[in-house]
TIRO-2110 file (N, C-alpha, C; in Angstrom, 1 decimal):
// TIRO-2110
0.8, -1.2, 0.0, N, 1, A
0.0, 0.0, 0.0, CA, 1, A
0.9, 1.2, 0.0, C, 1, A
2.2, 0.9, 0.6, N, 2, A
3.1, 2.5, 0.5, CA, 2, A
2.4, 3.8, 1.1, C, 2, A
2.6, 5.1, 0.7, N, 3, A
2.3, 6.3, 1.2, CA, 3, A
1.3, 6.5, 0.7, C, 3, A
1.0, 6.2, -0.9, N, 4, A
-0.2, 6.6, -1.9, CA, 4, A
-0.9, 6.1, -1.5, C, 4, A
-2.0, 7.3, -1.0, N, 5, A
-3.6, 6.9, -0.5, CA, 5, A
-4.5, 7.1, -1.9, C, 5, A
-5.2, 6.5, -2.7, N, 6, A
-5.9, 6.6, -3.5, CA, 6, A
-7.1, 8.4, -3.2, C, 6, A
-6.7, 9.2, -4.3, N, 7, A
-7.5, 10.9, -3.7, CA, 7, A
-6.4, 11.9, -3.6, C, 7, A
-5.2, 11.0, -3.0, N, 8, A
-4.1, 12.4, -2.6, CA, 8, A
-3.8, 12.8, -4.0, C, 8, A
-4.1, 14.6, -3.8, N, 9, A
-3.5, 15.6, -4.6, CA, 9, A
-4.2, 15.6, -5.6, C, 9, A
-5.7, 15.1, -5.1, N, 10, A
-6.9, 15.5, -6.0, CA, 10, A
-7.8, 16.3, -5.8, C, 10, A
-7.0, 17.5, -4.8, N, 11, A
-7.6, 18.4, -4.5, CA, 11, A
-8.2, 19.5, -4.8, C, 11, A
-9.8, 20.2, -5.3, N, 12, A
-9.9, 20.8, -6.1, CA, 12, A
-9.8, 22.2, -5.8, C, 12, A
-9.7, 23.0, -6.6, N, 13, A
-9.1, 24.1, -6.2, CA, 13, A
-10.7, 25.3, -5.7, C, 13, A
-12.3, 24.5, -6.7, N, 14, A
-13.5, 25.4, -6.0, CA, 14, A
-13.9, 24.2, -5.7, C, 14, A
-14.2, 23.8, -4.2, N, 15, A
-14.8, 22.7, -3.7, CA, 15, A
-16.5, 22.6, -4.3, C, 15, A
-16.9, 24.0, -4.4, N, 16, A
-18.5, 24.0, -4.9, CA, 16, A
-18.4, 23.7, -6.0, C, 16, A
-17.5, 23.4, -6.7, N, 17, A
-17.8, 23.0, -8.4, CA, 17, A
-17.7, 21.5, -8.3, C, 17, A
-17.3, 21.1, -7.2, N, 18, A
-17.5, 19.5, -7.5, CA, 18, A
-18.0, 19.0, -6.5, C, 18, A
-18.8, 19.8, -5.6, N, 19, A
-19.6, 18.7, -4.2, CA, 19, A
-20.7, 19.5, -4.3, C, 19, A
-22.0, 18.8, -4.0, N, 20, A
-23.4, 19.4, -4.0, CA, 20, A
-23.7, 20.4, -2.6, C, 20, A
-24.2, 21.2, -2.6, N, 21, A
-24.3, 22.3, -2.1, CA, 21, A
-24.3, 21.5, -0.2, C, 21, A
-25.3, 20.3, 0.2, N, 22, A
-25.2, 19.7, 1.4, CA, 22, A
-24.0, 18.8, 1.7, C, 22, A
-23.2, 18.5, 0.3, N, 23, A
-21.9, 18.0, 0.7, CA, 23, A
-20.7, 19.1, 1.3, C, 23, A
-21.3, 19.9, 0.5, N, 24, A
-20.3, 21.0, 0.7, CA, 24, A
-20.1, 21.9, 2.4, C, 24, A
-21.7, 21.3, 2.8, N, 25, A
-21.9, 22.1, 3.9, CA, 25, A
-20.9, 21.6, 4.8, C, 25, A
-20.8, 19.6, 4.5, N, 26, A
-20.7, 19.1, 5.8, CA, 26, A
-19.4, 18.5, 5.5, C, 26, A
-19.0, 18.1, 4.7, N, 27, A
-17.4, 18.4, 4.3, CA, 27, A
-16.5, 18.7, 4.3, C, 27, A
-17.0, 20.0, 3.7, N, 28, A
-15.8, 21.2, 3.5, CA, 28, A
-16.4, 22.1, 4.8, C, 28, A
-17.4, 22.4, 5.3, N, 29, A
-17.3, 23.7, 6.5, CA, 29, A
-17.4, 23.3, 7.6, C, 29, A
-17.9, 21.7, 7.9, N, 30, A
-17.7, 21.1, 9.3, CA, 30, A
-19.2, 20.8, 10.0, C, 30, A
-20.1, 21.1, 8.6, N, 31, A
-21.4, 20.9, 9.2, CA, 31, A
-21.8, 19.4, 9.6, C, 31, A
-23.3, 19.1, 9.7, N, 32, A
-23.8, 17.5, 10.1, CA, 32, A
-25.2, 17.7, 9.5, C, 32, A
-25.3, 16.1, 9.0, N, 33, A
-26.9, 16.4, 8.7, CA, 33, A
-27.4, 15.9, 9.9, C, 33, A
-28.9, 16.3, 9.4, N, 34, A
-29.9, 15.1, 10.6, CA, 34, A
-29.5, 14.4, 10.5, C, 34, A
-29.7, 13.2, 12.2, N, 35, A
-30.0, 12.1, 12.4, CA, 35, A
-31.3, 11.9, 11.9, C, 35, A
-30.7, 10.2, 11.6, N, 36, A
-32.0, 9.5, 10.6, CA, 36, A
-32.2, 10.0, 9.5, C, 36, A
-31.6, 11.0, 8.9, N, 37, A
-31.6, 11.0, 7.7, CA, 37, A
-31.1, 10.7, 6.3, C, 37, A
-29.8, 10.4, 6.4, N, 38, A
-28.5, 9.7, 5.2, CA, 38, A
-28.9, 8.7, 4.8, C, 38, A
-28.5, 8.5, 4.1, N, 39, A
-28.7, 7.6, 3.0, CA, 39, A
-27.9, 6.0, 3.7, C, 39, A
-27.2, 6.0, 4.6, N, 40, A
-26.2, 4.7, 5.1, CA, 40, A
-26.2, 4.8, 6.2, C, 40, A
-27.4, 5.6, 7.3, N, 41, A
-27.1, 5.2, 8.9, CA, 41, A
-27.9, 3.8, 9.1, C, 41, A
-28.4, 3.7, 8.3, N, 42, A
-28.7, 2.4, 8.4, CA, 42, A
-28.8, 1.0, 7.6, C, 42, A
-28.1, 1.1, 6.6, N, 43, A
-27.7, 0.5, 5.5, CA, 43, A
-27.0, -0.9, 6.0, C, 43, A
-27.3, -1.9, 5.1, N, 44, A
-26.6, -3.1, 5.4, CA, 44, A
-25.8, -4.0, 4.5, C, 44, A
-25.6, -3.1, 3.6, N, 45, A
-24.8, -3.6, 2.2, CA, 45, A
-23.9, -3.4, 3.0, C, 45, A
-22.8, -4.9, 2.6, N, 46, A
-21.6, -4.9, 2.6, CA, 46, A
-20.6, -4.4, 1.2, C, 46, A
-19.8, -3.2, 1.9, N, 47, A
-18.9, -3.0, 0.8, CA, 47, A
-18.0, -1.9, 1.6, C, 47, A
-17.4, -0.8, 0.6, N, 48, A
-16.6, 0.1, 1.1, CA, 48, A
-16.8, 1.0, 1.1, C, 48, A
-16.8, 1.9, 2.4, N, 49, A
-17.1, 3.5, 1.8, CA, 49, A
-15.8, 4.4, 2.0, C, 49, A
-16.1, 5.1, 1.0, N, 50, A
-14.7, 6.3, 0.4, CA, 50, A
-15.4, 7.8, 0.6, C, 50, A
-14.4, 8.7, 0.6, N, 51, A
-15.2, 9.7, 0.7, CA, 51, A
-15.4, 10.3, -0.2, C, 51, A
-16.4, 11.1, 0.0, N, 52, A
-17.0, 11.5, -1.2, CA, 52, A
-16.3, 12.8, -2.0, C, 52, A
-15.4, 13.4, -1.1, N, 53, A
-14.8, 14.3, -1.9, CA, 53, A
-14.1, 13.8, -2.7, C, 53, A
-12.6, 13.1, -2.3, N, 54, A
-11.9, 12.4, -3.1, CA, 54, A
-11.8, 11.3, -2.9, C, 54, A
-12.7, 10.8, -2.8, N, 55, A
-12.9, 9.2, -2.9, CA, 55, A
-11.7, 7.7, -2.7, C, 55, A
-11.3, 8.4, -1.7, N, 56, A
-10.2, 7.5, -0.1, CA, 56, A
-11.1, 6.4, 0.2, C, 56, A
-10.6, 5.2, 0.3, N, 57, A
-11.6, 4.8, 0.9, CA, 57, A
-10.9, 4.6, 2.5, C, 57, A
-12.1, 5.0, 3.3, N, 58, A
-12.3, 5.1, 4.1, CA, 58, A
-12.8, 3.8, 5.4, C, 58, A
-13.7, 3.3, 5.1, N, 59, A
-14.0, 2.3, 6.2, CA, 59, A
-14.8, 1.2, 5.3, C, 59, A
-15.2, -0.1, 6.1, N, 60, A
-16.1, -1.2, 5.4, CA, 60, A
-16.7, -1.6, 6.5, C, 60, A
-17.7, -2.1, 5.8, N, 61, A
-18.9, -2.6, 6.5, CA, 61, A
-19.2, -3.4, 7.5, C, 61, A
-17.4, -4.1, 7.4, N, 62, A
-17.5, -5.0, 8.4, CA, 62, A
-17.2, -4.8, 9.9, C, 62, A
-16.9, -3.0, 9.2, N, 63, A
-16.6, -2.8, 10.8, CA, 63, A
-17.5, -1.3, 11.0, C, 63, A
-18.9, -1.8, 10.2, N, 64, A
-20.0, -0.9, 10.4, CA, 64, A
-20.8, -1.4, 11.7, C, 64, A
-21.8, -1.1, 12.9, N, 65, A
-22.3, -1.5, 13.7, CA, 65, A
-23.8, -0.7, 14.1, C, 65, A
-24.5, -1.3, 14.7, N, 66, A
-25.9, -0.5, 14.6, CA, 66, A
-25.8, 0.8, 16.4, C, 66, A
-25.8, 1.4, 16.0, N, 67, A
-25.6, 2.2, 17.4, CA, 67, A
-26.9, 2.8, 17.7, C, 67, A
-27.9, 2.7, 16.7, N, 68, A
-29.4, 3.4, 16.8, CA, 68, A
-29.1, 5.0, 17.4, C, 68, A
-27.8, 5.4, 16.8, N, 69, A
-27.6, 7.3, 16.9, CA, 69, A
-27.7, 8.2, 15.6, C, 69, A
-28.2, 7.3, 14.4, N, 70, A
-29.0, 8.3, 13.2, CA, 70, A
-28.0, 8.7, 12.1, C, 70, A
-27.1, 8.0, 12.5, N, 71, A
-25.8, 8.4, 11.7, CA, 71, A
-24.8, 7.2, 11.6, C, 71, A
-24.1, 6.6, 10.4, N, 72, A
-23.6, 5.9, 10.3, CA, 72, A
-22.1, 5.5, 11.4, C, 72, A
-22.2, 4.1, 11.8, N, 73, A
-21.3, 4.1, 12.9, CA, 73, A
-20.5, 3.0, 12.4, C, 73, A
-19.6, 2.8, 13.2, N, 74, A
-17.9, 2.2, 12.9, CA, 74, A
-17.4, 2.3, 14.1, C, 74, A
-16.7, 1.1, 14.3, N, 75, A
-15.8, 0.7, 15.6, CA, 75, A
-14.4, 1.1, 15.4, C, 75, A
-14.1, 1.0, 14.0, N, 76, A
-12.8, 1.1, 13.2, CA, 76, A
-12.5, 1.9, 11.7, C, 76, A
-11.4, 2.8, 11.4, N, 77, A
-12.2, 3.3, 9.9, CA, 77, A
-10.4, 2.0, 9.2, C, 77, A
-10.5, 2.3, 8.0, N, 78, A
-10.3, 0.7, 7.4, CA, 78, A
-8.7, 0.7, 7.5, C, 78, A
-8.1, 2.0, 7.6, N, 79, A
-6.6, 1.9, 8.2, CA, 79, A
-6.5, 3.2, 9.1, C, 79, A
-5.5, 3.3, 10.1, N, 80, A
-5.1, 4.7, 10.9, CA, 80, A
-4.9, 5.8, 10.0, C, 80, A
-4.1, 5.2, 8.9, N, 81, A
-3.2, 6.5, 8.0, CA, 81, A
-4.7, 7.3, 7.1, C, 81, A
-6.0, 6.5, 7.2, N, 82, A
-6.7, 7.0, 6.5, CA, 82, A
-7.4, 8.4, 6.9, C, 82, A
-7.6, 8.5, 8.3, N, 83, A
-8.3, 9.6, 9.1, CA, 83, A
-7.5, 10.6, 9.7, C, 83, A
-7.5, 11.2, 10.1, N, 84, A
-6.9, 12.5, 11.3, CA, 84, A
-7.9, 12.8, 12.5, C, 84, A
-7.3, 13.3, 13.4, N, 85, A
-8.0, 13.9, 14.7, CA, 85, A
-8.0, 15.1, 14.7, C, 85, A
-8.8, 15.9, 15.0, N, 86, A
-8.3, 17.6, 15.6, CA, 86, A
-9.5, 17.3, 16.3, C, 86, A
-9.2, 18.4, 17.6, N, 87, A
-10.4, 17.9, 19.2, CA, 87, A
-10.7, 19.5, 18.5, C, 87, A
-12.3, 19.2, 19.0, N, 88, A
-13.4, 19.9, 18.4, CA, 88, A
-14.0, 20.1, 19.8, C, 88, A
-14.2, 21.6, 20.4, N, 89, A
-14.8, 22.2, 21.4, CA, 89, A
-15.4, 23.0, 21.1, C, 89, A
-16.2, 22.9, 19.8, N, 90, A
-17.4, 23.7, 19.2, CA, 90, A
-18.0, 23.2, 20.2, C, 90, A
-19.7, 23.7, 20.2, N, 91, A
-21.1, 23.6, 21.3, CA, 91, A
-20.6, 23.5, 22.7, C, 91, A
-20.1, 23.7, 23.1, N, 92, A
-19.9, 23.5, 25.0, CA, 92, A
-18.8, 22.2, 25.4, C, 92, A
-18.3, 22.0, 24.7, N, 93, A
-18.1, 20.2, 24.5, CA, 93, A
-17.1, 19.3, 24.3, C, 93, A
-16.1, 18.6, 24.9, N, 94, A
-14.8, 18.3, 24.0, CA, 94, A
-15.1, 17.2, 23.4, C, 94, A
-14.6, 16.9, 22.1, N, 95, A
-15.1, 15.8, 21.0, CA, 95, A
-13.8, 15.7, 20.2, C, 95, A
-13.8, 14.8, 19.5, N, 96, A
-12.8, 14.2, 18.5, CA, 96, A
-13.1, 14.5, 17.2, C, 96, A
-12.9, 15.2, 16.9, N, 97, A
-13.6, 15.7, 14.9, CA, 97, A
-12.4, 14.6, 14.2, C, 97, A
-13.4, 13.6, 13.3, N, 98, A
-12.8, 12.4, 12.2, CA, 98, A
-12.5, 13.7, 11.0, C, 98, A
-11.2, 13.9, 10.2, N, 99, A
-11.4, 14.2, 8.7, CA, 99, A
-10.5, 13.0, 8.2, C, 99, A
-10.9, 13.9, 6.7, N, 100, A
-10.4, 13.0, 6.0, CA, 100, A
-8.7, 12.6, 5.6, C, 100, A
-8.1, 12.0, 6.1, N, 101, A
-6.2, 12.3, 5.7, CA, 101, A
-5.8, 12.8, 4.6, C, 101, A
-6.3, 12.4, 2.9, N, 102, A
-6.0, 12.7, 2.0, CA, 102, A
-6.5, 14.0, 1.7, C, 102, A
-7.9, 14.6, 2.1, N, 103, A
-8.0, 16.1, 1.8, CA, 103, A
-8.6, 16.5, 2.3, C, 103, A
-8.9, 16.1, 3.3, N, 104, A
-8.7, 17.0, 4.9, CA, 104, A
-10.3, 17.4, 5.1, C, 104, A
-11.0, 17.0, 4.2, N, 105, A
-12.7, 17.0, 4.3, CA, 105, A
-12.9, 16.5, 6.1, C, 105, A
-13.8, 17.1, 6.7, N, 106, A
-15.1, 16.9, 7.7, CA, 106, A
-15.4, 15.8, 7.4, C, 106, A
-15.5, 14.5, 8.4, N, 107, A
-16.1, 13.2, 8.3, CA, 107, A
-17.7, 13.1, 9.4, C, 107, A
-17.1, 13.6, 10.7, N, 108, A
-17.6, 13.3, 11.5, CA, 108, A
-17.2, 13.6, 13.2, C, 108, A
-17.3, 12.7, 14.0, N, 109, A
-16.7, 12.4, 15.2, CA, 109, A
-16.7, 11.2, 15.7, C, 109, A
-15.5, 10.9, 16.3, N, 110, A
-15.2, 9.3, 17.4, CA, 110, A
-15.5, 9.4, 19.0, C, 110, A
-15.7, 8.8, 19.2, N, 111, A
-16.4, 8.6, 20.9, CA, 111, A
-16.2, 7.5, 21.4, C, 111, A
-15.6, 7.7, 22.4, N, 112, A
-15.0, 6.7, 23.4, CA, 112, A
-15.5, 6.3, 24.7, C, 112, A
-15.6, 5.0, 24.9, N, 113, A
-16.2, 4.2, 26.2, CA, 113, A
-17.8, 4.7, 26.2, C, 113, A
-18.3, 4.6, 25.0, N, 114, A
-19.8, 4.3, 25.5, CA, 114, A
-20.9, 3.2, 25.8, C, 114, A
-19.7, 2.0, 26.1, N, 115, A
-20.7, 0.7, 26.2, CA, 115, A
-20.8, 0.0, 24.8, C, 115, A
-20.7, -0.1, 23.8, N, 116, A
-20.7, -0.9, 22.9, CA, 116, A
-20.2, -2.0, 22.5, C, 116, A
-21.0, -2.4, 22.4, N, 117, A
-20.4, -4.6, 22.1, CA, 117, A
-19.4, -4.5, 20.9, C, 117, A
-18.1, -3.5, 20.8, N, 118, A
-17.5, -3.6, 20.0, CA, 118, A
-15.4, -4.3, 20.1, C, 118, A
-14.8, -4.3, 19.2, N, 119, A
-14.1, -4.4, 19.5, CA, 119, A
-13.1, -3.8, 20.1, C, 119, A
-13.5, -2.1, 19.8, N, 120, A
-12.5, -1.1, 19.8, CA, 120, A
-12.9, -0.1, 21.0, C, 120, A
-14.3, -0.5, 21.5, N, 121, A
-14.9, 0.4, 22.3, CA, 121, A
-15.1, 2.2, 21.7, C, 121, A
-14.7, 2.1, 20.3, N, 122, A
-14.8, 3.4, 19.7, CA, 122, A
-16.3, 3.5, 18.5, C, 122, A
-16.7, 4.8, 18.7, N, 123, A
-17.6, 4.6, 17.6, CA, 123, A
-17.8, 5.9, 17.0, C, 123, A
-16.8, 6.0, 15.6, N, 124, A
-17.0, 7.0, 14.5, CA, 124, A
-17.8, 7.3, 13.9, C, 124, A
-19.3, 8.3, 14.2, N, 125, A
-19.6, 8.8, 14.0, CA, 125, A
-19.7, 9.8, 12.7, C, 125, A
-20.5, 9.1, 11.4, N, 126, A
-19.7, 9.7, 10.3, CA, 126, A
-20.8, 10.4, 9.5, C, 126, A
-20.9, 11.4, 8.8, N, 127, A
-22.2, 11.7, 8.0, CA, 127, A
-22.4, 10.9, 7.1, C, 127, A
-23.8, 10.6, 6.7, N, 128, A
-23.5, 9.6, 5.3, CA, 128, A
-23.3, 10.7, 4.0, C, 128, A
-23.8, 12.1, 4.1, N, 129, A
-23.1, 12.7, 2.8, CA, 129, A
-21.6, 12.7, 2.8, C, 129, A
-20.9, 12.1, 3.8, N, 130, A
-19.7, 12.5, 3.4, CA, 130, A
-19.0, 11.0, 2.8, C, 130, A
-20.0, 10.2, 2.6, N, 131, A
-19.4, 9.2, 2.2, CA, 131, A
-20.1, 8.4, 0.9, C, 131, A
-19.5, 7.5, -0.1, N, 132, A
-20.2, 6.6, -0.7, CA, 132, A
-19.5, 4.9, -0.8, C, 132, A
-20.7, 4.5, -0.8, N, 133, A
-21.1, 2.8, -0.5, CA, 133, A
-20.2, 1.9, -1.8, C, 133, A
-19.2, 1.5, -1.9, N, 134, A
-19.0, 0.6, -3.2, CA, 134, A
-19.3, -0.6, -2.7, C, 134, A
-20.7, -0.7, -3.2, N, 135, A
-21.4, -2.4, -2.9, CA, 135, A
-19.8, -4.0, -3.0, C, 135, A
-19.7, -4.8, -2.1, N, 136, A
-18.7, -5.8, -2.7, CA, 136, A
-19.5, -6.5, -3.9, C, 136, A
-18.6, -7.2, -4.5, N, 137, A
-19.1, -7.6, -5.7, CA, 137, A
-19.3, -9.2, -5.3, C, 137, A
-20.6, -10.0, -6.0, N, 138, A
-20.9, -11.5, -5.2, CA, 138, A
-19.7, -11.9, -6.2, C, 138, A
END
């Protein structure tokens, strides 16, 4: 796999010319959709999701989990080198903001020790506009 993340240095120079105006919100300026609303908080295709800006992939399904919090969850994203941390003390609050490694897009947030039957006891909280589904192939 080496350095080359599939996306690096596909960075475009007007993010609004290539992401839809609610990708753009939550992407590029750090916004969230509703809960229960995306297209993959509750999704059960197995496959991979990349991000939607430049299309990294990001996490898989098999380490997707039901958290019933409205928003696609994950115990694990698919390698370390793929994500970044910066602590996010927007609203009153300290949190873990997920981006993206390769172009630095808004993913989400990770949250720790809330009880979940997982492996990692983590659960990455991700928008589903910020991602898309490559179904595995049977």
């Amino acid at each position: 796999m080496g350095n080359s993340l599939p996306g690096v240095g596909k960075i475009a120079k007007n993010w609004r010319e290539v992401l839809k105006p609610e990708e753009y919100a939550v992407l590029r300026k750090g916004g969230t959709e509703r809960a229960f609303t995306g297209e993959y908080w509750d999704t059960k295709t197995e496959g991979v999701y990349s991000c939607r800006a430049c299309e990294t992939e990001l996490f898989r399904s098999t380490e997707k989990f039901e958290s019933h919090c409205g928003w696609p969850s994950f115990f694990a994203p698919l390698a370390e080198d793929r994500v970044r941390y910066l602590e996010d003390t927007t609203l009153g609050m300290r949190r873990v903001e997920v981006r993206c490694a390769a172009c630095d897009s808004h993913l989400g947030h990770v949250f720790e020790g809330e009880g979940y039957d997982t492996p990692t006891d983590l659960r990455y909280c991700i928008n589903s506009v910020c991602l898309t589904l490559e179904p595995q192939k049977s």
